[in-house]
C-alpha positions in Angstrom: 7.4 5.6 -7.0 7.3 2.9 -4.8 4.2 0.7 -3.5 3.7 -1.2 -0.6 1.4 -3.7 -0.3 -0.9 -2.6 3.1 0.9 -5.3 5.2 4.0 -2.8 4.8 2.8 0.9 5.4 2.2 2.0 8.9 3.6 2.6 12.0 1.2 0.6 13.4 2.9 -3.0 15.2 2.3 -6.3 13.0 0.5 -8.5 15.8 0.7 -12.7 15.5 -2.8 -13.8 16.0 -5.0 -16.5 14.5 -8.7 -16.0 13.8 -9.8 -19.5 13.7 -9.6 -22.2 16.9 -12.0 -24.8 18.6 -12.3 -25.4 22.2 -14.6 -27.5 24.3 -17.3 -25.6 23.8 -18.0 -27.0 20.3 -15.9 -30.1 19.5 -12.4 -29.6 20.6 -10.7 -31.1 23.5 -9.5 -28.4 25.1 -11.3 -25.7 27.4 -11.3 -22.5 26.5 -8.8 -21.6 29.2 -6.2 -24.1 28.1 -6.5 -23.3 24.5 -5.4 -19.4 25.7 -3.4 -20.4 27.5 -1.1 -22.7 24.6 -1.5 -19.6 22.7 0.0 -17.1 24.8 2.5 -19.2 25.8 3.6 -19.4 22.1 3.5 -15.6 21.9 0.8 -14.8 20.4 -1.2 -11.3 20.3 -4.5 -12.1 19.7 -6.9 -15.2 19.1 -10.6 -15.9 17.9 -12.5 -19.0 19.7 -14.6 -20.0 16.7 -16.4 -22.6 18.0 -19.1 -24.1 15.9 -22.5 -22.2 15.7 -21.8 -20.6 19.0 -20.9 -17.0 19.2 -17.8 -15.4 21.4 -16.9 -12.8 23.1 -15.4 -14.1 26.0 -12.1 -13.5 27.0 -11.6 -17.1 29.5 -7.9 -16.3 30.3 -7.7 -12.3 31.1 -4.7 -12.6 33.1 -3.0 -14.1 29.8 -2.7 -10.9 28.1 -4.3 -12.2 24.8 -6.7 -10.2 23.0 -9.5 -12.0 22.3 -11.7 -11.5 18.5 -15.6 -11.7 18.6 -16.1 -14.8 16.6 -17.7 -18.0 15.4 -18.0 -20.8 12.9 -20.8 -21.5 10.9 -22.0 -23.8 8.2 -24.1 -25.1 5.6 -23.8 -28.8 3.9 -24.3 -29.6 0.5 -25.0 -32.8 -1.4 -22.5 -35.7 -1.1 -21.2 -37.9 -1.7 -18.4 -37.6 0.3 -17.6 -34.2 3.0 -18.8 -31.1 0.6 -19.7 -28.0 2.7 -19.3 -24.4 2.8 -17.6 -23.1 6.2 -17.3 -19.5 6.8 -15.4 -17.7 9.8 -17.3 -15.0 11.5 -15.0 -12.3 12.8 -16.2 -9.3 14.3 -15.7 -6.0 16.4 -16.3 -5.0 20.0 -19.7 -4.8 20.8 -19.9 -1.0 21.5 -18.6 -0.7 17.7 -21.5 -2.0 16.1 -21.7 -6.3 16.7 -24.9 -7.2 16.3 -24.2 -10.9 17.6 -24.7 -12.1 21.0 -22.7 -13.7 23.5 -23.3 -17.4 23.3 -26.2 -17.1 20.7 -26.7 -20.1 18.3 -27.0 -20.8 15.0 -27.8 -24.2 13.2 -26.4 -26.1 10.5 -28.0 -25.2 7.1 -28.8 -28.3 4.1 -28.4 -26.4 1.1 -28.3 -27.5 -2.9 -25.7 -25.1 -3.8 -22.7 -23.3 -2.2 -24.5 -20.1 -3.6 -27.3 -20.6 -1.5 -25.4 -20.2 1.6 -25.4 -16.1 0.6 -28.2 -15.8 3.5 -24.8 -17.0 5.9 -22.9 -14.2 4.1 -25.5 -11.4 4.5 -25.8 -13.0 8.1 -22.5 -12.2 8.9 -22.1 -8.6 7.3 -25.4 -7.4 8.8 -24.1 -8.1 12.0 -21.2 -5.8 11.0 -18.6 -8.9 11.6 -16.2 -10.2 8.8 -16.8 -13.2 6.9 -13.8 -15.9 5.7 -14.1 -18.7 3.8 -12.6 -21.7 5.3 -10.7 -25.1 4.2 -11.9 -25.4 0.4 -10.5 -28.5 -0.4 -11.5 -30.1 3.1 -15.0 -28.9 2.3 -15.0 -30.1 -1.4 -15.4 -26.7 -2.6 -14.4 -25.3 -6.4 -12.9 -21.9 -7.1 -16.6 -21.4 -9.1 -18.3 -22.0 -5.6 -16.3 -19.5 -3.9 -16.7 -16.7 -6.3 -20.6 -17.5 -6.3 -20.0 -15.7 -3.1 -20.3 -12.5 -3.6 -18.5 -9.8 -1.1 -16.2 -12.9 0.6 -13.0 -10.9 0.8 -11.0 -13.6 2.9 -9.9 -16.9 2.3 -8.1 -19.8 3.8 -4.8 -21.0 2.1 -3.6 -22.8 4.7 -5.7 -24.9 7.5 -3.4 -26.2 9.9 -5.9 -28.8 11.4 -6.9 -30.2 7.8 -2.6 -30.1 6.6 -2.0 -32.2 9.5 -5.2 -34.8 9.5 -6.0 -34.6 5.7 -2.9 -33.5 3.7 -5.5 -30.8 2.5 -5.3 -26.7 2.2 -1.4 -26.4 2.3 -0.8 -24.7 -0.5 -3.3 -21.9 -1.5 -5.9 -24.1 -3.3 -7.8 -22.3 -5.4 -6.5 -18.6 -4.8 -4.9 -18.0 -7.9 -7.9 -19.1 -9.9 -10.1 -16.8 -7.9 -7.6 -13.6 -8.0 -7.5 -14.2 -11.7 -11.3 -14.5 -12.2 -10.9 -10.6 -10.8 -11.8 -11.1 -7.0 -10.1 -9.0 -4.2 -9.2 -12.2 -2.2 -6.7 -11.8 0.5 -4.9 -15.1 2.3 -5.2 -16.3 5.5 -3.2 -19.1 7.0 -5.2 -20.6 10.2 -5.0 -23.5 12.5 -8.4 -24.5 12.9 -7.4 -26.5 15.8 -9.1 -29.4 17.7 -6.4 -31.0 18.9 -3.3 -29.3 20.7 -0.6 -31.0 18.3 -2.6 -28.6 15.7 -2.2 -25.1 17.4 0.8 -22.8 16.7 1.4 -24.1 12.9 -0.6 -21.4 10.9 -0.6 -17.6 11.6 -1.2 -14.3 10.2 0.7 -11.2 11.2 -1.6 -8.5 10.8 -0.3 -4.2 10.9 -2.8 -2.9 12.9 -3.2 -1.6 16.7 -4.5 -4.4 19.6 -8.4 -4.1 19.4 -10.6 -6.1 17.6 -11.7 -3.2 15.4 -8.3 -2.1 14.1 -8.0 -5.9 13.7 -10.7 -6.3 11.8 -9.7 -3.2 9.7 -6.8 -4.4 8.6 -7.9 -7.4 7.4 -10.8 -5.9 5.2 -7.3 -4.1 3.6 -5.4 -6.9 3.3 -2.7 -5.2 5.9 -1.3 -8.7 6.9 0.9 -11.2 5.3 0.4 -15.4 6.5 2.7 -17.4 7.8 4.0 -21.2 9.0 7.1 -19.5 10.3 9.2 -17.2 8.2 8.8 -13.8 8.5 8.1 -10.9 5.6 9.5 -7.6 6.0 8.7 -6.1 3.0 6.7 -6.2 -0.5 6.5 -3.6 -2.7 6.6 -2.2 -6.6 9.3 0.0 -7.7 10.2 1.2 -11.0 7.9 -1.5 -12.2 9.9 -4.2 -10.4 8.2 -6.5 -7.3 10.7 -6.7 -4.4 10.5 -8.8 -1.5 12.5 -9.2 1.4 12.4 -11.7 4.1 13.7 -13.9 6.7 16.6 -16.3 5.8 14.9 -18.6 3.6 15.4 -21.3 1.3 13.0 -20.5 -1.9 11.0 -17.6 -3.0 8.6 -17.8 -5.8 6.7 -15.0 -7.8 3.2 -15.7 -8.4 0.5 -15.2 -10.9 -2.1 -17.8 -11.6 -0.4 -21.2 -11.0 3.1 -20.9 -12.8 5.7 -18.4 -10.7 7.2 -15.7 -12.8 10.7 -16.7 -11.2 11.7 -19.0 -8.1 15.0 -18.3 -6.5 16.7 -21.3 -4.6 19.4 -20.8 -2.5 20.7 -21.4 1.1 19.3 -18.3 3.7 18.4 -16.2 0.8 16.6 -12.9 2.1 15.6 -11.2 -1.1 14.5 -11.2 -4.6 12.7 -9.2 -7.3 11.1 -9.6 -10.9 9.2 -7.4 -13.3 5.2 -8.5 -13.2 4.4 -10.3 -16.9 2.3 -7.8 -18.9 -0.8 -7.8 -18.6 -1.5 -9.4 -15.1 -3.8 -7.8 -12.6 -1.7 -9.2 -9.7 1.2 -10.5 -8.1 1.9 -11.8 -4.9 5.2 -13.9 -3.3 5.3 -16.8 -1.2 8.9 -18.0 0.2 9.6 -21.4 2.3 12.2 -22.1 4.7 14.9 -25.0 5.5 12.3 -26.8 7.5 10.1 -26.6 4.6 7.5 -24.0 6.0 5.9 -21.2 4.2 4.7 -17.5 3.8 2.2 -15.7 2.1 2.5 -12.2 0.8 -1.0 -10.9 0.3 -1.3 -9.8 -3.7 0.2 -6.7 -4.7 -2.8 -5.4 -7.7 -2.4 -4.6 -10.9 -4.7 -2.3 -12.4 -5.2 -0.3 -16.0 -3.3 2.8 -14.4 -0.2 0.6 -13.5 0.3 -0.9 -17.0 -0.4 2.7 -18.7 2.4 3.8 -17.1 4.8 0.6 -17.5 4.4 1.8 -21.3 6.0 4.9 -20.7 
């Protein structure tokens, strides 16, 4: 029997967006217009303006063709010293489909003690019927314990294009092994949380779903989407109790569960690997990265009782 993993079932088109950018109407330099604009140009399907505290619907650009997500930032400091902070993406669907949140309504900046008393953010969010994603943990200071104190948060970062090319920070999927292995449903998101233009166009993810913000949001809630700097995934799936990828010419791929790979493969425009999942495990996922040294994302492939019951036989 094989399994995909959601990213990889479907007839449905995998569409290139990014669900997290700035513009002028926050604390970017760009208008709204010019930030669509750079991102149709690049080929992009879709895009949410997240500015901060500020909700959108807004579509600035029609005549660009870009679909544009229901979205926002929002935030609540906690003590310093030093930037510590929970950020959370607010994603949502077309109005008519249940979005509570207005166009243009504000929200303000919450001083909290703890990240788990930013839960009133989180229930903010999913009353509203819109998506909520945790952003930039190690920008934001954050521990794996302060995201799981999260409870619901289905999304995270694990790469932040704006804070990889500012901060050296949130390249590498911080954190998301610990959380997966606490027992959390956490799918990746690669972003570019971009203020600058230099910062747009580096993180993406590639999500199987149709182009409206509902289906979009759908398929992210199943983790139908894989996250990318630039190589592509075309498949990830378990088979005869074997994990199979295969993939865009590429120069390493790496089997993951917790922080040590199962097996990494080197090798010059490799497009393909596979390895049996260590006993035991309730996960794996793959992440690969090309000659120019940028990566992928698979989103996990889970483990559960009923798969190592019948491994045994």
């Amino acid at each position: 029997m094989i399994v995909h993993q959601a990213a990889f079932e479907g007839k449905a088109p995998l569409l290139k967006g990014n669900l997290h950018t700035h513009t002028t109407r926050s604390d970017a330099i760009s208008s709204p217009e010019t930030v669509i604009g750079q991102y149709a140009a690049m080929g992009y399907d879709f895009l949410a303006l997240t500015d901060h505290r500020l909700y959108n619907y807004q579509n600035f650009a029609p005549e660009s063709g870009l679909l544009i997500l229901p979205g926002m930032e929002l935030d609540a400091n906690l003590p310093g010293p030093g930037c510590h902070c929970v950020h959370l993406v607010s994603l949502g669907p077309e109005k008519e489909r249940g979005n509570r949140f207005e166009q243009d309504q504000a929200f303000e900046s919450l001083s909290v003690s703890s990240a788990q008393e930013a839960l009133p953010l989180v229930r903010a969010i999913e009353e509203a019927g819109n998506l909520p994603i945790f952003c930039h943990p190690e920008w934001s200071g954050n521990t794996a314990q302060e995201i799981l104190s999260l409870p619901d948060i289905s999304l995270m970062e694990i790469w932040n294009s704006g804070c990889v090319v500012e901060n050296g920070l949130d390249a590498h999927a911080a954190y998301w092994d610990e959380v997966l292995c606490a027992g959390r449903r956490m799918y990746g998101v690669a972003s570019d949380d971009g203020h600058h233009p230099y910062q747009n166009g580096l993180g993406f993810v590639k999500v199987r779903a149709e182009k409206t913000p509902s289906a979009i949001l759908d398929a992210l809630r199943r983790g139908a989407f894989y996250a990318s700097c630039g190589p592509e995934i075309y498949d990830f799936y378990l088979e005869d109790d074997k994990a199979v990828l295969f993939c865009s010419p590429v120069e390493v791929i790496r089997f993951r569960h917790f922080r040590v790979p199962y097996v990494e493969r080197r090798g010059n425009g490799i497009m393909g690997h596979q390895t049996a999942p260590v006993k035991g495990t309730n996960y794996i996922r793959a992440e690969v990265m090309d000659a120019q040294g940028r990566m992928a994302w698979t989103n996990p492939l889970f483990l559960d009782e009923k798969y190592w019951q019948r491994a045994k036989k």
